[in-house]
N, C-alpha and C positions, 0 to 999 in steps of 0.2 A: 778236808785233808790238811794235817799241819803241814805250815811251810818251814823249808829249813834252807842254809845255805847248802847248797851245790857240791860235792867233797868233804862236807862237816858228815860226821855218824849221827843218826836222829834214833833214840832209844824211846820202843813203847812198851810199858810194863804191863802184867799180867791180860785181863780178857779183854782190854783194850787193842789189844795184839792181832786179835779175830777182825778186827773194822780195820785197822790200819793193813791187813793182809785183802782183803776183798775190797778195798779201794786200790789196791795196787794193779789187782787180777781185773779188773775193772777197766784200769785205766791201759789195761795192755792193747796194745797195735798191732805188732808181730808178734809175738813168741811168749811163752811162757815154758823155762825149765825149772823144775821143784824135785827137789830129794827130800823125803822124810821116812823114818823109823815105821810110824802109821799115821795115818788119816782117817778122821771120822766124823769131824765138823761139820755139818750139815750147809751153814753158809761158806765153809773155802770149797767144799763141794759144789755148791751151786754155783759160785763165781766162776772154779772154773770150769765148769761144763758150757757157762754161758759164752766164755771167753773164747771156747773151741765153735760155738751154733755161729760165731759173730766173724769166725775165718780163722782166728788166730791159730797158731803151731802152739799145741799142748803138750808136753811130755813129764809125765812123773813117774820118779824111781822109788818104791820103796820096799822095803823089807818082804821078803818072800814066807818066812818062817819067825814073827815078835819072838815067840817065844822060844828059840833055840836054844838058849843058855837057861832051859828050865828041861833040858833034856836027861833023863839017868846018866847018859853016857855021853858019846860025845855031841858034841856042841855045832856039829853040822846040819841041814836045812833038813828035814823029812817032805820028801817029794808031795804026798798026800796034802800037807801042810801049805806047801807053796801052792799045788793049786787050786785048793779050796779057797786062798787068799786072793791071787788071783780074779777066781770066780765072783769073789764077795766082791773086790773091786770094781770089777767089769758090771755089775750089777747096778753100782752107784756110780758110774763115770759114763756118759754122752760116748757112743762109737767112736767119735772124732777124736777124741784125749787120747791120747800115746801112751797105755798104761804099762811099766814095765816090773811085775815081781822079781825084785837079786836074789839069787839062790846060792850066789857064790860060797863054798866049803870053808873057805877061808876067813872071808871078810864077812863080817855084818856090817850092814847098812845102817848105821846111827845118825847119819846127817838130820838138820832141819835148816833148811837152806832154801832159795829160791829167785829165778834172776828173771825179771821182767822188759822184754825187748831190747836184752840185752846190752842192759843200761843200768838199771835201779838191781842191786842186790839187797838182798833180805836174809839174817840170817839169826836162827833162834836158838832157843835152851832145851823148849819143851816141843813136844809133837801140836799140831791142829786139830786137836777133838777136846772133848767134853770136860775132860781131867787134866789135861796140858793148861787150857785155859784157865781153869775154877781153881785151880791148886797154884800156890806159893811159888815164887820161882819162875816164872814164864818171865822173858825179856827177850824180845823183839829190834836187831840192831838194823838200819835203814844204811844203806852204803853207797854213793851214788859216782862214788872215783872210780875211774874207767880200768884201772888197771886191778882194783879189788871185783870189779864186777866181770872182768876176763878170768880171774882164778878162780872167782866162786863158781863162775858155768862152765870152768874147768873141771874142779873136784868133783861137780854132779854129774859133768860127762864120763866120771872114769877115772882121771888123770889128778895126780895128787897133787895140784896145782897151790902156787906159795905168792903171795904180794909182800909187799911192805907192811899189811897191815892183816892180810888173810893168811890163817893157817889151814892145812887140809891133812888128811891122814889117809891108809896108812903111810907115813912118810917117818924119815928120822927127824925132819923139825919139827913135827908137831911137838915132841917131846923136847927138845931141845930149844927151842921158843917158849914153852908151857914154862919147864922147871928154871927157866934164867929169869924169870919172875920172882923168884926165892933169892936171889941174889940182893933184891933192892935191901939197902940199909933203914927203913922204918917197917913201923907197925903196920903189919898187910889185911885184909879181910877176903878170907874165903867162904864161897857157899859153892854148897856144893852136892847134886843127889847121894853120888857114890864118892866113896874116896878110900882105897887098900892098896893103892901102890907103894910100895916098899921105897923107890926112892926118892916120892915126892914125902912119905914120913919121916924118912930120914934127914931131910931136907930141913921141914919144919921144925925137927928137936936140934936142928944145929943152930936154928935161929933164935929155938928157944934156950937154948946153954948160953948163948951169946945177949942174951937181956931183952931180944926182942920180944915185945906181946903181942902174938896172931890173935885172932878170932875166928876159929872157924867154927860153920853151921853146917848141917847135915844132915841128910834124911837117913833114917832109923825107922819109919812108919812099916811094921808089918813083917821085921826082923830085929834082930838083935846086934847090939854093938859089933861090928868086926874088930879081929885084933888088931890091925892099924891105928884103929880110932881108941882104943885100950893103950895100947904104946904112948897115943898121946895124950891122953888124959892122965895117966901116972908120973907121966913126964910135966905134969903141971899146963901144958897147955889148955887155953880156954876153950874147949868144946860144946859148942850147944846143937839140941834141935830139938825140930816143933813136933810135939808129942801128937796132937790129934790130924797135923794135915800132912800131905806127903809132897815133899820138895823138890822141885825140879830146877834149882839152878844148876848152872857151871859157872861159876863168877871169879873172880880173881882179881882183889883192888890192890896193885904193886906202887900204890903212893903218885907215880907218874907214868903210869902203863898199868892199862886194865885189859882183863881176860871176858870174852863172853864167847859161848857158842855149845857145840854141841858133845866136846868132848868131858866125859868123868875122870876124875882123876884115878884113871884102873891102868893096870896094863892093857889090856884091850881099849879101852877110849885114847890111850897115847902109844901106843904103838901096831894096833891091831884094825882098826874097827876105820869103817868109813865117817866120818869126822869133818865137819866146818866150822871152823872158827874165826873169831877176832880179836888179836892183841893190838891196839891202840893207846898210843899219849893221850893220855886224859883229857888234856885241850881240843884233839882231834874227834870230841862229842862236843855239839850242839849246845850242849847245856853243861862242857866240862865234868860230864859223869856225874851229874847231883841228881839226877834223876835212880841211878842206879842205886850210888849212895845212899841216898834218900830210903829206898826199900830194903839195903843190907839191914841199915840201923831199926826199919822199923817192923822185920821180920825180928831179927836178935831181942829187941826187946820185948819180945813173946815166947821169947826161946827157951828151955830148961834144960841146965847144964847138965853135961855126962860126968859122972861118979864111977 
């Protein structure tokens, strides 16, 4: 396991994500709480079925219904749906794990989060299965300050819990934390899976009238540009993304404050949707965010700009 200071954010990029998550589960004593969209990893499965045979308190929360917002109509859970989920889970999960399907009408469950003895927080981009990991975009933030590790097992109890450096949803700061990142005065880089929110584009073409040059990257794998992303490609901002793989960031490099976690820049991931994230001073990582860096730049330059 890497070591890192104590309160420093330690960032593991893409399937690297998968070890550094099963040596955590691993290393658990008491308790394991995890919220995620889905699960399907076969090793964070195993970790934590083992962590529940070995005594520990397991509980995971996740999505009752993935795919709800692929519904004709509305966008609420279908009963069938949640418990065949359910089922499927109970199937791959040791009795003793606390499995719980949200079905809430309201909210979707988008978190990727997870707090180990109520100590070490974990919080991610992409979900723990097969595609989360293989695919572009997974980053894994390691959190071990007591007071970001009390919000994060906040927000997956329920409670739209907020630190100094954890955001949670649905809350109105998640939004209003997210969009004062547009505020900063240099050239920002965003990645990002989703992005149609009206007022974070509106946001970016103010930056862009004012001389600034963004970079944002985006997934487009398996659909077609939204009009958000048309508004700002005609407005001259630089838009790219990776034509053959399907991207799973939320990123957001504001120069001295960077974004990671599980919200998209939509109205539902900022004001709707169950949501963990981290906005952190760039110093406040391990390695000053060059790890992160490091993969924006070397995703972009694979990227193929939108026309």
């Amino acid at each position: 396991m890497t070591s890192h200071t104590v309160s420093d954010l330690h960032v593991t990029i893409g399937a690297a994500a998968r070890g550094a998550l099963c040596d955590a589960f691993a290393s658990a004593r008491r308790s394991i709480d995890a919220q995620f969209y889905s699960l399907g990893d076969g090793d964070v499965i195993a970790g934590l079925n083992a962590a529940a045979r070995r005594g520990v308190a397991v509980t995971i929360r996740l999505e009752g219904d993935a795919g709800r917002y692929d519904h004709v109509h509305a966008h609420e859970p279908v009963d069938s749906h949640v418990r065949s989920a359910f089922s499927r889970y109970a199937d791959l999960f040791d009795p003793r794990v606390h499995v719980i399907a949200d079905a809430d009408p309201l909210e979707l469950e988008h978190a990727k989060a997870a707090v180990v003895d109520g100590e070490r927080a974990f919080v991610a981009t992409a979900n723990p299965n097969a595609e989360g990991f293989a695919s572009p975009g997974e980053a894994l933030v390691e959190d071990d300050a007591p007071a970001d590790a009390r919000a994060v097992a906040g927000a997956i109890g329920g409670v739209a819990a907020q630190s100094a450096r954890v955001i949670s949803g649905p809350d109105s700061a998640c939004r209003t934390r997210v969009e004062a990142l547009f505020d900063a005065p240099v050239d920002e880089c965003v990645a990002v899976e989703r992005l149609s929110d009206s007022q974070v584009v509106d946001s970016l073409l103010r930056r862009q009238a004012r001389g600034l040059h963004d970079r944002v990257l985006v997934n487009t794998k398996g659909e077609r540009p939204n009009e958000a992303l048309q508004r700002l490609v005609v407005a001259g901002v630089d838009v790219r993304t990776i034509a053959n793989d399907y991207l799973h960031d939320k990123y957001i490099d504001a120069g001295s404050k960077i974004y990671v976690g599980s919200a998209n820049l939509t109205r539902n991931g900022l004001d709707e949707a169950r949501e963990i994230g981290i906005i952190a001073d760039a110093v406040d990582f391990d390695d000053g965010g060059a790890s992160l860096r490091g993969e924006f730049e070397r995703l972009w330059s694979s990227a193929t700009r939108l026309n």
